[in-house]
C-alpha positions in Angstrom: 28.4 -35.4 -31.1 28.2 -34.9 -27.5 24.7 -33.9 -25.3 23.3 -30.4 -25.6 24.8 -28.0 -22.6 22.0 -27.6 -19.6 21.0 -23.2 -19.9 22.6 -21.7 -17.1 23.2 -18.0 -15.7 25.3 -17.4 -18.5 23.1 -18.6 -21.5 19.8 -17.5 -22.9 16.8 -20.3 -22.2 17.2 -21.0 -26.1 20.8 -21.2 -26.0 22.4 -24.5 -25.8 25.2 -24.5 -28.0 28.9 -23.5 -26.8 29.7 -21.0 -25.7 31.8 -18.7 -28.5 35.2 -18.9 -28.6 37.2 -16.2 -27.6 39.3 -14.7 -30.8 37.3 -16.5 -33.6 34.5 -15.5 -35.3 30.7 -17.3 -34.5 29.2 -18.4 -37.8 25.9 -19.3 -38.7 24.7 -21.2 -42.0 21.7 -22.6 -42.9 20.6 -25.1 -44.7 16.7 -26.8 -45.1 17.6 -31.0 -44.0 20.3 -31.8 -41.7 22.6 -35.0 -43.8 25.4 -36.3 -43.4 27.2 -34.2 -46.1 26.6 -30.9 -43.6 27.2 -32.3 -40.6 30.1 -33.6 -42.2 31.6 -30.5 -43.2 31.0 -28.4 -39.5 32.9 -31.1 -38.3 35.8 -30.5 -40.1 35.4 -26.8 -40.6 35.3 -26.7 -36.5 38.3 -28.8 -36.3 40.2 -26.2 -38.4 40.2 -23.9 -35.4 39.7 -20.7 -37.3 36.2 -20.2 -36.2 32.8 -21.4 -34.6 30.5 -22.6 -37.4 26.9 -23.2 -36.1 24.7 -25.6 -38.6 21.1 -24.5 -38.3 18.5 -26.6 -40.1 14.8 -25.9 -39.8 14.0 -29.3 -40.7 14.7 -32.4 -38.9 16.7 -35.1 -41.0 14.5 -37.4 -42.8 13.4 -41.2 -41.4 16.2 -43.4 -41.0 18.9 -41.2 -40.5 21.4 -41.6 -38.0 21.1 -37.7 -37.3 18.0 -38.3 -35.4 20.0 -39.6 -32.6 21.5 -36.2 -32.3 19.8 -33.6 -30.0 18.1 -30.6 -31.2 20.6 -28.2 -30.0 23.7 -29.4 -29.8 27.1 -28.0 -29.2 27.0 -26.6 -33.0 23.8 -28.1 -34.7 20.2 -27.1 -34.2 17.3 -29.2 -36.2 14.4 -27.4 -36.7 10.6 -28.9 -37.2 10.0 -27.7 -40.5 8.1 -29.7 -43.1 10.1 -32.2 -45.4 10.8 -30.2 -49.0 10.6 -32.2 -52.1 12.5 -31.3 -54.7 10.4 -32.4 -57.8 7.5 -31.1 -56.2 5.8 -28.2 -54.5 6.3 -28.6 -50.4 7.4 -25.5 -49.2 9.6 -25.0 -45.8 7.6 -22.8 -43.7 9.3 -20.1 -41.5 9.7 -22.0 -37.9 9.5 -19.0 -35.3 11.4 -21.1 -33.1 14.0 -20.5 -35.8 13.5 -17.3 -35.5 14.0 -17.0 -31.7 17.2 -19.3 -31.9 18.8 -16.8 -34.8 17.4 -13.3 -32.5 19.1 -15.2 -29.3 22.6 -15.6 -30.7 25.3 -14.4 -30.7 26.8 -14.3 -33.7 29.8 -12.7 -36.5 28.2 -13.5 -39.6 26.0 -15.9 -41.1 25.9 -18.2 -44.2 22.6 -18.5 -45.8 21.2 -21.7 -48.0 18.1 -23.4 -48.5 15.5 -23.3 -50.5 13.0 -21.1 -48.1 13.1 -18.0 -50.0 10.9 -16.5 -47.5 13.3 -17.3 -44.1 16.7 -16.0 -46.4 15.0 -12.7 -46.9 14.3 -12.5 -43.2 17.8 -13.8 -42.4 19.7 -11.4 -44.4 17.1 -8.5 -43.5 18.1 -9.5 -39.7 22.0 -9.7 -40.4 22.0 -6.6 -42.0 19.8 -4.4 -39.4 22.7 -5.4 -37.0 25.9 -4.8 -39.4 26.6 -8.6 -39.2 27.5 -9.5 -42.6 26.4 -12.2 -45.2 27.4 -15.0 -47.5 24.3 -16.5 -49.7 25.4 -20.2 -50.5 23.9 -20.5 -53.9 22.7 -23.7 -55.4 21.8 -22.6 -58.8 22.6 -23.3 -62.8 22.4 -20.7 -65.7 22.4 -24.1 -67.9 19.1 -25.0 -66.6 17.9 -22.1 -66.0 15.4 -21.2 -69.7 14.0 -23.5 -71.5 12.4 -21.2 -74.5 8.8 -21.4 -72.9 6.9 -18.2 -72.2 6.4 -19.3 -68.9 10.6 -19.7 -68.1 10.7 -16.4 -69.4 8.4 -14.3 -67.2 10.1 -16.2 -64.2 13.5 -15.0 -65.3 12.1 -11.3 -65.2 10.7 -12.0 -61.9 13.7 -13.6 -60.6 15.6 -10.3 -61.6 13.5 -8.4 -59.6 13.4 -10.4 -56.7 17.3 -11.6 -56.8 18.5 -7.6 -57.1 17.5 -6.9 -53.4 19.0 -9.9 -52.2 22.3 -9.1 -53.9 22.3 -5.8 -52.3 21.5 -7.3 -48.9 24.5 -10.0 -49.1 28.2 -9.5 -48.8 29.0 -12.3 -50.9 27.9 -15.1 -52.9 29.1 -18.3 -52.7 27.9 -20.6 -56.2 29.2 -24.2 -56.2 30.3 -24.2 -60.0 31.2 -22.0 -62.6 27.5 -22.2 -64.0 26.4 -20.6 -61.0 29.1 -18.0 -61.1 27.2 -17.7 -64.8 23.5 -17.2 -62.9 24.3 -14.9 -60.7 26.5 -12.8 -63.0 23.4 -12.8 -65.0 21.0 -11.6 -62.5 23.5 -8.2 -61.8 25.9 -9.7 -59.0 29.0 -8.0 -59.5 32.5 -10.4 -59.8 33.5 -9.0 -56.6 31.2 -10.5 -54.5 31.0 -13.9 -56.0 33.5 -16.9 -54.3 33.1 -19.9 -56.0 32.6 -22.8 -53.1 31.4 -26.3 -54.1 30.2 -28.6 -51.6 31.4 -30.7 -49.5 32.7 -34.4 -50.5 34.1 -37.3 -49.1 36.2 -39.7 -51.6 38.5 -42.7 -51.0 41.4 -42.9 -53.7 40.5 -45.1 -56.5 41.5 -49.0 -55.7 40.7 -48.6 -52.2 38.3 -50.8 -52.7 39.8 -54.3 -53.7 38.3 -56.8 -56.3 37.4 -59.6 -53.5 35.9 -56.6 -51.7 33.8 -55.3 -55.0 32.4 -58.8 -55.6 31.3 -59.1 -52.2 29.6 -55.7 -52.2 27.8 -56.2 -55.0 26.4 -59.9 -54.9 25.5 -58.0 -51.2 22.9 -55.6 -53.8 22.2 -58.8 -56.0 24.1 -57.6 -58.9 26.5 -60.2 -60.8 30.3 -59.3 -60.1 31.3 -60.5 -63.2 28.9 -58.1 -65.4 30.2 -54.6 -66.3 28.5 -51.7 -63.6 27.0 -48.8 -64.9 25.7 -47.1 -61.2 23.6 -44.1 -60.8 22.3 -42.8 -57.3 19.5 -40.3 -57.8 16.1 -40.1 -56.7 13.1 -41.4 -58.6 11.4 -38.7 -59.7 11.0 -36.6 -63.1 14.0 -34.2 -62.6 16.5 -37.2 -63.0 16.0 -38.2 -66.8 15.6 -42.0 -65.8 13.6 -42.4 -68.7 16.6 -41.5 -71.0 18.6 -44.0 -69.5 16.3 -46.6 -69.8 15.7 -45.6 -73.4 19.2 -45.6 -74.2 20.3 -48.5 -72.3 17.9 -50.7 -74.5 18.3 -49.6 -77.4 21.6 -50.2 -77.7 21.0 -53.7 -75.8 23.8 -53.9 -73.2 22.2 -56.2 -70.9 23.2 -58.8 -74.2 26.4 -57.5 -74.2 27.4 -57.9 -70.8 26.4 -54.8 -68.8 24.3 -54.1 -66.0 22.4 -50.7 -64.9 22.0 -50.1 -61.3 19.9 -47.5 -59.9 20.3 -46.8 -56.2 17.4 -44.3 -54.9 13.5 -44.1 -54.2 10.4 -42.0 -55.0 7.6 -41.7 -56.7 8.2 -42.6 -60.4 9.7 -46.4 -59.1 6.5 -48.7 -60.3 6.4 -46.4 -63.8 10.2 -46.6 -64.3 10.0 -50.6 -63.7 7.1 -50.7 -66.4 9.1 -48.8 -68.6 12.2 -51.3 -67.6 9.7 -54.4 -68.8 11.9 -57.4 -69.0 15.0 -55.9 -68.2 13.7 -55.0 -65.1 15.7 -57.3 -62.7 17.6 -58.7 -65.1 19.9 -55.5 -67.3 18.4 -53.1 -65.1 18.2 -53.0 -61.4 16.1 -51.1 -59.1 18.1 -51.2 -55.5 16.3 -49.0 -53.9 17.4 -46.6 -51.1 20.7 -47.8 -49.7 23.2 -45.6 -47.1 25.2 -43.5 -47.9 28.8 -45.8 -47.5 26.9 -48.3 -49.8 25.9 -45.6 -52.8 29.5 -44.6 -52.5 31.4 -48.0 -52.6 28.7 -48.9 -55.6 30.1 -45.6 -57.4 33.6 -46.2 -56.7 33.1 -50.0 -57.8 31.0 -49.0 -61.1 33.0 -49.0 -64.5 30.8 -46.0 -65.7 28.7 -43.3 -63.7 25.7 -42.0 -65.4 23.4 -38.6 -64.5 20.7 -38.1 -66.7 19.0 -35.4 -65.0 17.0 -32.7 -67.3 18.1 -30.1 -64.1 20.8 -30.5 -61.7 22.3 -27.2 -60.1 25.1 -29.2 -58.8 25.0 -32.7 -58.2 27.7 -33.7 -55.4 27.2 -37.6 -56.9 29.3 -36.8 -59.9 32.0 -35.3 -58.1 32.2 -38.4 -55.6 31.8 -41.2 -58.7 34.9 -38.9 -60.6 37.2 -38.8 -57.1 36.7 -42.6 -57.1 38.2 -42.8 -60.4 34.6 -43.7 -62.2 34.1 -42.1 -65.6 31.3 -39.9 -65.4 28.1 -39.7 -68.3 25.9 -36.5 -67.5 23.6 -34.0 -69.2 24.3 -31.0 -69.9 22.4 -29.4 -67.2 24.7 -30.3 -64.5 26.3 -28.0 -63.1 28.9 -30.5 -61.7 29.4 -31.8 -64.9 30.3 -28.9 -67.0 33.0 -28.4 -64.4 35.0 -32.2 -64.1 33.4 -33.8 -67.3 36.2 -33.8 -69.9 34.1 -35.5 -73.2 36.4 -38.7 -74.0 39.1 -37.5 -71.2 36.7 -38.3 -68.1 33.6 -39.0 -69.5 30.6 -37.4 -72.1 28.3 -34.6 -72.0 24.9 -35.2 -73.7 22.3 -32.7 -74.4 19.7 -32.3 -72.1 16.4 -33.9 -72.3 17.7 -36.4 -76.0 17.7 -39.4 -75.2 19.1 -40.2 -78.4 22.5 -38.3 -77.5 22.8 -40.1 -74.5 22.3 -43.0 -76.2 25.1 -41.9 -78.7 27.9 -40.8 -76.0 26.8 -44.5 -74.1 27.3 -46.4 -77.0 31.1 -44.2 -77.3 31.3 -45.8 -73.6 30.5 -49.1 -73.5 32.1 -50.1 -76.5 35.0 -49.8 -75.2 35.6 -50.9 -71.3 39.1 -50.6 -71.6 39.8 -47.0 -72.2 36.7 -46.4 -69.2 39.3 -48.0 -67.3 42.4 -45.9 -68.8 40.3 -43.0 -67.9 40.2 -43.6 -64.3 43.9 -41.7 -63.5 42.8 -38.9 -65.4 39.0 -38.8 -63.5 40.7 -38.3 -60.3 43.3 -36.0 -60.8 40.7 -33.9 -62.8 38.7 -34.1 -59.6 41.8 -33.3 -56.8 42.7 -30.0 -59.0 38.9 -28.4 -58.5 37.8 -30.0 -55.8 41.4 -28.9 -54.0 40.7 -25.3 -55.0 37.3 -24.9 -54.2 36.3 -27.3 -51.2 34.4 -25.4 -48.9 37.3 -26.5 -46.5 39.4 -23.9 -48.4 37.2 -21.2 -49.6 34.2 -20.9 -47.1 37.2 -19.5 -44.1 38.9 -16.8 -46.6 35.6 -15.4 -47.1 34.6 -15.4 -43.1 37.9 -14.5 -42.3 37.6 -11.0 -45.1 34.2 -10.3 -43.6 35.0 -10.4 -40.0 38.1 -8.9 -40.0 38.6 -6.3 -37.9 36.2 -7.9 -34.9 39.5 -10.0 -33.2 
């Protein structure tokens, strides 16, 4: 990405991205973390040609990323100084008033609105729509893992339907990434008409591009035996993930004896209990790799014979979608969203119900005993996976929508 552009007569002190281009539209969307996956995607969406797409994130990316090398504003990417956000936890991304000078200082058609800072989408879509400039709120959310039966799930749904009613007035469209999020909003009162279902952004290679001599090398690289069936899961440590239920499963039915291996690629908090829980299979059936890039957590998916997500709440979860365009037969509970889309039970993988371990113990027995149809399945994983993804990249549906909402202004 090339240096940020020096402010001049014709550009506001804040204003250091290019300038907009003349007959497209200027779009800005948000997001909390800058990653790869973003970055990604306004590359390609920019190369397209059909409009300007600025990437604003209010926090910086986190240590060790390559993005760090990029500067603050550049030509279509600004990186804010919020406050990291953790998922599993409470951290909150405060409003960054620079933020808010950089969005008052644009120029701009319309904006597209993510994150999880409630507080900075209100003001972003209370700002759009004092100016006429209109909206698209790019939803991350799951009706599936949405109620659990407490008391306290269900006072935050009547909250939510409060709250979520004023923002559906305020935004032109929503923009879920599965059908489960379709589900959510349609549940909260967002009419069908202003729902465009837009997953996010992934980058496969076709299954085989990696080749067996390659595999072997790549995993003797992570210390795991070539020779040993791969199940792989990238997620982080933390509660959210189900880890547990894997690690339950995994030795109960004892595949480590019968040939397999369990790699987790990913940090956090819950490593040292998860190990514990592991006890002598830790290092030896079941391996804790740690946090690895992400060209490494992809060729691990790709090279895997089964790809398993045990998370007790995923809205989405883009790591099923790139383990099923590799080809990799895909285990996940059914509170991903990503699942319930691609997961075909004995076609491309197995659903399991959410939170038992003893389910996913039953759909991974239904797996491993049998490597050879996981490998028959592979075909069918990736042309399951070319179908949806090729109808609702962000590629294809993010510029219909920007291109119905500023029509009219070229």
């Amino acid at each position: 990405m090339s240096a940020p552009r020096t402010a001049g007569p014709d550009l506001a002190p804040l204003n250091q991205f290019a300038p907009p281009p003349p007959g497209r539209p200027r779009v800005l969307w948000f997001h909390n973390e800058a990653n790869h996956y973003f970055v990604a995607m306004l590359d390609a969406l920019n190369a397209q040609g059909q409009a300007q797409y600025i990437g604003m994130f209010l926090c910086p990316p986190p240590a060790g990323s390559a993005l760090l090398a990029v500067p603050k504003k550049s030509p279509y990417l600004f990186l804010g100084s919020g406050t990291a956000h953790d998922f599993a936890g409470t951290t909150l991304r405060p409003l960054r008033t620079e933020a808010k000078a950089v969005v008052q200082a644009e120029k701009f058609d319309m904006a597209i609105v993510g994150g999880y800072d409630l507080a900075f989408k209100r003001w972003v879509l209370a700002h759009c729509r004092s100016r006429n400039i209109p909206t698209a709120l790019f939803a991350d959310s799951n009706i599936k893992a949405e109620f659990d039966g407490s008391v306290k799930s269900f006072f935050r749904r009547a909250v939510k339907k409060v709250l979520l009613r004023k923002i559906i007035r305020q935004t032109d469209q929503i923009l879920p990434a599965n059908s489960s999020g379709i589900a959510y909003w349609r549940y909260y009162g967002c009419p069908q008409e202003k729902i465009s279902l837009s997953t996010y952004y992934s980058q496969v290679d076709p299954p085989g591009a990696i080749a067996p001599v390659a595999r072997a090398s790549m995993l003797q690289q992570v210390g795991l035996d070539p020779a040993k069936k791969l199940i792989f899961t990238g997620a982080r440590l933390v509660p959210v993930k189900g880890l547990h239920l894997m690690i339950a499963a995994f030795s109960r039915l004892a595949l480590a004896e019968k040939g397999w291996v369990w790699a987790i690629a990913g940090g956090g908090p819950l490593e040292a209990d998860l190990q514990r829980q592991a006890g002598n299979l830790n290092g030896h059936g079941i391996h804790f790799l740690g946090v690895l890039n992400h060209s490494q957590t992809k060729a691990l998916a790709a090279g895997a014979d089964l790809f398993v997500l045990p998370s007790t709440y995923e809205p989405h979860g883009i790591v099923i979608s790139e383990a099923m365009g590799a080809g990799t037969p895909v285990i996940a509970s059914d509170a991903c969203g990503a699942a319930l889309d691609l997961v075909e039970p004995g076609k491309t993988g197995w659903l399991f119900r959410n939170g038992s371990a003893d389910d996913l113990q039953r759909v991974l027995k239904a797996a491993t005993d049998n490597p050879s149809a996981l490998t028959a399945m592979r075909p069918a994983c990736r042309t399951k996976y070319e179908a949806w993804y090729g109808q609702y990249s962000p590629l294809v549906a993010v510029p219909k929508v920007v291109a119905r909402l500023t029509s009219g202004l070229y």
